[in-house]
N, C-alpha and C positions, 0 to 999 in steps of 0.2 A: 826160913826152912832150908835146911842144911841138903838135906834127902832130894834126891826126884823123886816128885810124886808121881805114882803109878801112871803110865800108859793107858789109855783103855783100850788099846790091842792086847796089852797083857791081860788084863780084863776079861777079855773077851779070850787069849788063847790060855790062860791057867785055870779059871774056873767055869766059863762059861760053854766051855766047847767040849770040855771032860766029865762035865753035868749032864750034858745034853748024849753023849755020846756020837759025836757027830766029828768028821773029819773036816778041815777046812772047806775041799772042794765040796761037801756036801751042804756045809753051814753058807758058801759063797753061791748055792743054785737056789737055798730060800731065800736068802736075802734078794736073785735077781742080779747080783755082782759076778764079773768074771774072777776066778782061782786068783788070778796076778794081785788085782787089787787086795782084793781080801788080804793074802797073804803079805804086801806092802803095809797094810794096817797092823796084823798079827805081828809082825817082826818089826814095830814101832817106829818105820821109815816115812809113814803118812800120815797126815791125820786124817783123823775124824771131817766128814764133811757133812753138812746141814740135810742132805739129801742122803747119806747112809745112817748118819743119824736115824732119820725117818723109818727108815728101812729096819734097821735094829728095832726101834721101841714099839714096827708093827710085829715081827718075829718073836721078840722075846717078852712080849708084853710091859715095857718100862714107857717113858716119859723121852723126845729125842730131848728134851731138857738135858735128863742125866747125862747120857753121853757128849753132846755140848760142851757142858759144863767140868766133865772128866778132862775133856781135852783143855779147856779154858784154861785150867788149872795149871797144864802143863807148860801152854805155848807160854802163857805167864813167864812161871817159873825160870824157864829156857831166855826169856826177853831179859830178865833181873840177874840174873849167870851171866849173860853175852853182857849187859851192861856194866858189870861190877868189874870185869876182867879185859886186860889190855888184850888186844888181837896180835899176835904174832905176825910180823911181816913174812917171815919164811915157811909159815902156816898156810898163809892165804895170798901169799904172794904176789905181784901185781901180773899184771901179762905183758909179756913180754916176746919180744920178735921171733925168740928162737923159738916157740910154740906154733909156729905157722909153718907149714912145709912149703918147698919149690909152687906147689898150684895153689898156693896162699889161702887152703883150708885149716881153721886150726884143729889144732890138738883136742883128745879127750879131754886132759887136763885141763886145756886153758881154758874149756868150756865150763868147766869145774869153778874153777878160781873166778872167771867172769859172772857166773851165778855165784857165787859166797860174796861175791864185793857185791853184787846188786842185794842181796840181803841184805846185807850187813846195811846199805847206805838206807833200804826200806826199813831197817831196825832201828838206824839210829835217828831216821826222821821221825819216827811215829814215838819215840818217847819224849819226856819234857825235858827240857834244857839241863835244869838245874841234877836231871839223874846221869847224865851224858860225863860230866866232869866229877 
């Protein structure tokens, strides 16, 4: 599959939410969600979780299957892209001393880069060898 497949925050902010006539924070007080989250899902920064899942297929009367499954599809996807493609060292750079100020907190950044290398090492343990090379 060439395409990303759909979001199901797009899902949910292009047809579901212009169906319903409903604005997010409206959509996020049935569900029982704060604005933020919701909106972290709409704008396709989160997933789907087993428990909003729930939430959704009790509101909109589906399956948390479906939505599960929408996301499944995705994180997939996202895992066969990150594998297939070398990781830029100047992308994701290591960390490095100059990200630490004088009272040796780091940086936004480095907090950044230290989360994508703990991904990236939880992405590349949980696939099989043979897709890694």
């Amino acid at each position: 599959m060439k395409r990303r497949p759909t979001h199901p925050g797009a899902v949910l902010r292009l047809d579901i939410l212009p169906e319903m006539g409903l604005t997010p924070a409206q959509f996020a007080t049935q569900l029982g969600v704060t604005r933020q989250a919701l909106n972290a899902v709409l704008s396709e920064r989160r997933s789907i979780t087993k428990g909003l899942a729930e939430q959704l297929a009790r509101v909109l009367g589906t399956t948390p299957e479906l939505w599960l499954n929408l996301q499944r599809v995705v994180d997939d996807w996202q895992a066969k892209t990150m594998a297939g493609s070398t990781v830029s060292p100047r992308r994701f750079g290591s960390f490095i001393s100059a990200s630490i100020d004088s009272y040796g907190a780091m940086s936004k950044r480095a907090h950044r880069t230290r989360a994508r290398r703990v991904y990236l090492d939880i992405l590349a343990d949980s696939l099989p060898a043979a897709n890694i090379l």
